[in-house]
C-alpha positions as CSV (number, residue, x, y, z in Angstrom):
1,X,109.3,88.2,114.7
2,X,112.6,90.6,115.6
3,X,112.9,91.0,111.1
4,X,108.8,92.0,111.0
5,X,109.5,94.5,114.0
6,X,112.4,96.4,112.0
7,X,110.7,96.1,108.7
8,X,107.7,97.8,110.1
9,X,109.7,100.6,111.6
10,X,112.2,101.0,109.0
11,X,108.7,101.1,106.5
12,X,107.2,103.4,108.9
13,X,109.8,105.7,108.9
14,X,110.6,106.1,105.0
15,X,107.0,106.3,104.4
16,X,106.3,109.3,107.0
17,X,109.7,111.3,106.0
18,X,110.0,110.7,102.3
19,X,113.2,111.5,102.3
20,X,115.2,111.8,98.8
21,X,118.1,113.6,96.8
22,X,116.5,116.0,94.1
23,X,116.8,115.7,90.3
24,X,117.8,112.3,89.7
25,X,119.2,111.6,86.3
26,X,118.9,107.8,84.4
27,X,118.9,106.2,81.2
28,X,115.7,106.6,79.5
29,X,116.2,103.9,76.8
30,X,116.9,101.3,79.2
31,X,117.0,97.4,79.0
32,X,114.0,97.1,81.3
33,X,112.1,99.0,78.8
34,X,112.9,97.5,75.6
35,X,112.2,93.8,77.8
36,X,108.9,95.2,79.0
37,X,107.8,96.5,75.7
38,X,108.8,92.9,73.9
39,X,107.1,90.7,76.3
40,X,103.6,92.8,76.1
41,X,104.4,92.9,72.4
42,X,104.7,89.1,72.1
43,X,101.9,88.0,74.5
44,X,99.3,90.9,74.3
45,X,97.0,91.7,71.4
46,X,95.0,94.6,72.0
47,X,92.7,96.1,70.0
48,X,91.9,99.3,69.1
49,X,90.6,101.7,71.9
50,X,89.4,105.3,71.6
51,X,90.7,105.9,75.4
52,X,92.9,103.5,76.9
53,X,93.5,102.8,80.5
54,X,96.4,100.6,82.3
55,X,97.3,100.0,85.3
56,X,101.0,98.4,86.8
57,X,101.4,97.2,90.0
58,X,104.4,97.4,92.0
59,X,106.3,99.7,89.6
60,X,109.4,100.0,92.1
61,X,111.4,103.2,90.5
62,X,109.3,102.5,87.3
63,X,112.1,102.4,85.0
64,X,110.5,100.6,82.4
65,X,107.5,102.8,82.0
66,X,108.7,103.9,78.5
67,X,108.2,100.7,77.3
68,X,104.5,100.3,78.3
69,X,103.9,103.5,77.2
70,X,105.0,102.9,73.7
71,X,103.7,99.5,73.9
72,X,100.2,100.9,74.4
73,X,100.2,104.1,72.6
74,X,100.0,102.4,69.4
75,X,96.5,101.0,70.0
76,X,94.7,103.7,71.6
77,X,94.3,107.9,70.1
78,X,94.4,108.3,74.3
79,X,96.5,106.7,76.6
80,X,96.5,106.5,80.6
81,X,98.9,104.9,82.1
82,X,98.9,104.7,86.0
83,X,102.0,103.1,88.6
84,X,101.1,102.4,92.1
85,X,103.9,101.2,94.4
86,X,103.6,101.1,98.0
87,X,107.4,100.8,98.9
88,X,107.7,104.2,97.0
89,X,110.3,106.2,99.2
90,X,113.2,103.3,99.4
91,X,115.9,104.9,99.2
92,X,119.0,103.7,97.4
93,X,122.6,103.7,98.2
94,X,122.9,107.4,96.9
95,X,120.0,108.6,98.7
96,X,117.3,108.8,95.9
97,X,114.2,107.6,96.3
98,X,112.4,105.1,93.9
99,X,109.8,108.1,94.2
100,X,112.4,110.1,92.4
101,X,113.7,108.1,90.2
102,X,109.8,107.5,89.0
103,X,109.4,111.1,88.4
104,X,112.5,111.3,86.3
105,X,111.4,108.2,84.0
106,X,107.9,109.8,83.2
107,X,108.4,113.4,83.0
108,X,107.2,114.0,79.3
109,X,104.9,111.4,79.1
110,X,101.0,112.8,78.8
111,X,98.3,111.1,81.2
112,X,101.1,109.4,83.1
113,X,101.0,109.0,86.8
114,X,103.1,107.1,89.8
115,X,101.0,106.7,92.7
116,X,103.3,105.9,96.0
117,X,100.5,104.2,97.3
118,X,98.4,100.6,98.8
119,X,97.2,98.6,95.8
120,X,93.6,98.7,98.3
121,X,93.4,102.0,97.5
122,X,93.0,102.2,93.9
123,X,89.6,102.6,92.4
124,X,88.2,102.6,89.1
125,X,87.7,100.4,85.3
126,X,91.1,99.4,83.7
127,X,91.7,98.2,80.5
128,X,94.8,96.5,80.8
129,X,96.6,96.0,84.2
130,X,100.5,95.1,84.7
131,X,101.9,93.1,87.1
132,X,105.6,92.0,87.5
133,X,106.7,89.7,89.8
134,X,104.1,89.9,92.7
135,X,104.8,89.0,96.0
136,X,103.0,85.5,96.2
137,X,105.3,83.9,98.7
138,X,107.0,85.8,102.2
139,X,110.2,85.3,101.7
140,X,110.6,87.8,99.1
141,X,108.6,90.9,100.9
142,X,111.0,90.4,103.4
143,X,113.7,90.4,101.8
144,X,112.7,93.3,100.3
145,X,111.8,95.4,103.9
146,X,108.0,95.1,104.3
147,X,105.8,94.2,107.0
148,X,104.1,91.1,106.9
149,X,100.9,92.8,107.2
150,X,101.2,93.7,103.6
151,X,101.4,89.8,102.5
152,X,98.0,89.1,101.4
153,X,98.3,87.7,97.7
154,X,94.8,86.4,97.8
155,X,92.9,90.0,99.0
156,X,95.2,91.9,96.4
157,X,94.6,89.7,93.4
158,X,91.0,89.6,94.2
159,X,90.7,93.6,94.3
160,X,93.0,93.8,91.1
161,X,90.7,91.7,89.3
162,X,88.2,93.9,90.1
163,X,89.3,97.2,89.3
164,X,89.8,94.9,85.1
165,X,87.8,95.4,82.4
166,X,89.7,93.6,79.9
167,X,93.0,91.8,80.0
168,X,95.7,91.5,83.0
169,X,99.2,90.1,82.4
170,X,101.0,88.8,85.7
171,X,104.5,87.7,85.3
172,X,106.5,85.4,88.3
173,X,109.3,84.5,89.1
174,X,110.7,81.0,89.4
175,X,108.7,77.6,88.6
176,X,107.6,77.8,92.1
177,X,106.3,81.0,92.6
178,X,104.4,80.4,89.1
179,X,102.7,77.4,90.9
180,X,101.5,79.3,93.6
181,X,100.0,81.8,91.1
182,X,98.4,79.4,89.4
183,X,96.9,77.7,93.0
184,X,95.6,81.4,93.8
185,X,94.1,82.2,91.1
186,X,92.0,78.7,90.9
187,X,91.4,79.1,94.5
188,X,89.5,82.6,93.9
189,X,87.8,81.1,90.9
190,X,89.5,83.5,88.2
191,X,90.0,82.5,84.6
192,X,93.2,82.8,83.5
193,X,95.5,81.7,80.5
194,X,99.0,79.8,81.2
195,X,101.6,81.6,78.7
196,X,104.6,79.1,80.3
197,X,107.9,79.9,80.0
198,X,108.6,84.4,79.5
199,X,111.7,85.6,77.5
200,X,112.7,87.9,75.5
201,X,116.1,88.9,73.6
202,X,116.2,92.1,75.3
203,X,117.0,91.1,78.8
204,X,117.8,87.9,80.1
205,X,116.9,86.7,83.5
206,X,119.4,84.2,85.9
207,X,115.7,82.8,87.4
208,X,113.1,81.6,84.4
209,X,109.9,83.8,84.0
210,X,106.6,82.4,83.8
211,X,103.6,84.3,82.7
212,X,99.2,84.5,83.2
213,X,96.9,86.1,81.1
214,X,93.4,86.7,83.0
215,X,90.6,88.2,81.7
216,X,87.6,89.9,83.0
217,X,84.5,92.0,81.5
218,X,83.6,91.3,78.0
C-alpha cells in the first residue's frame, strides 16, 4: 500500500511538471535499433501498402524508433509511425526526460510522432501495432514507479486490438510472463500466433524473449 502511495505521487508529480534538461544528444545507430529492426524483419511480412500506419506501445525514450522506421519504410510509399508512452517525463540520473530523449531519436523522421500519453486515449485504424514487453504481471510496473491503477492488461489489450487493422507483434519477457500472455489473450477470445522463443544477433538479452503475432481485420 505505502510503494502504490509514493508511486502515485512521485507519477503525479513528473507528469504535472514535466521537468527535463534541453537538447539531449544519443547514439542514433544504436543496438536497440538494429535488434528491433531484425526481429520485425524475421517475424513480420508485410505487404505492400500505399499509406502505412503503426503504432508502438510503451516506447520508453524510444530509442529504437530508427529501426521500425526503416523496417517499415520499405513496404509502404507513406509511412506513419506513432509512440505512445504514459511514463513519458521519467527523468534519468542526468535530468533528461524519456520525453527528451524521444524527441532527439525522431527529429528527421517524416510522419513521426511520440505521444506522452494513456494507451485509452488513442483512437483510430492501425496497420501494424508494436508492443515490447507489456506489463502483464505487477511486479514489474512497480518496479518501474507506476500506480497500480494503471495495471489493467486485460482492458489495454482489448482496446489495442481494437484500434488493429492488420497484424500486431507483442514481445515478453521471461517464460512466465509469455504464459500469462498467452492466458490473456485466450481469455478475451483473440487469435493469435505463438512465434516461441525471440532472438536476434544484434542484441542479446540475460532473460529469454518470447513473441505473439495477432491479427485482426482482413
Amino acid at each position: 500500500m505505502f510503494n502504490d502511495l509514493k508511486n502515485r505521487f512521485d507519477f503525479f508529480i513528473r507528469s504535472h511538471t514535466k521537468f527535463s534538461r534541453k537538447n539531449y544528444r544519443g547514439e542514433i545507430e544504436n543496438r536497440e535499433s538494429a535488434y528491433v529492426f531484425d526481429i520485425l524483419n524475421k517475424y513480420l511480412k508485410p505487404e505492400y501498402e500505399e499509406n502505412l500506419k503503426v503504432l508502438d506501445i510503451g516506447s520508453k525514450n524510444w530509442a529504437y524508433v530508427r529501426g521500425e522506421y526503416n523496417f517499415f519504410r520499405q513496404f509502404t510509399s507513406k509511412l506513419f509511425l506513432d509512440g505512445v508512452e504514459l511514463d513519458a517525463y521519467r527523468l534519468y540520473s542526468d535530468l533528461y526526460s524519456r520525453y527528451e530523449a524521444a524527441m532527439f531519436y525522431i527529429k528527421g523522421l517524416e510522419n513521426v510522432n511520440y505521444y506522452p500519453d494513456n494507451l485509452l486515449n488513442i483512437r483510430g485504424k492501425y496497420n501494424y501495432i508494436v508492443w515490447l514487453l507489456p506489463f502483464v504481471t505487477p511486479y514489474p510496473l512497480k518496479c518501474w514507479g507506476l500506480p497500480m491503477k494503471y495495471f489493467m492488461p486485460e482492458k489495454l489489450l482489448k482496446h489495442a486490438y481494437e484500434l488493429l487493422d492488420g497484424e500486431m507483434f507483442i514481445v515478453n519477457q521471461g517464460e512466465e510472463e509469455a504464459e500469462i500472455q498467452k492466458a490473456i489473450l485466450e481469455k478475451l477470445r483473440i487469435p493469435y500466433k505463438f512465434l516461441g522463443i525471440i532472438s536476434s544477433k544484434a542484441l542479446e538479452y540475460k532473460n529469454l524473449r518470447y513473441g505473439y503475432v495477432i491479427k485482426n481485420g482482413d
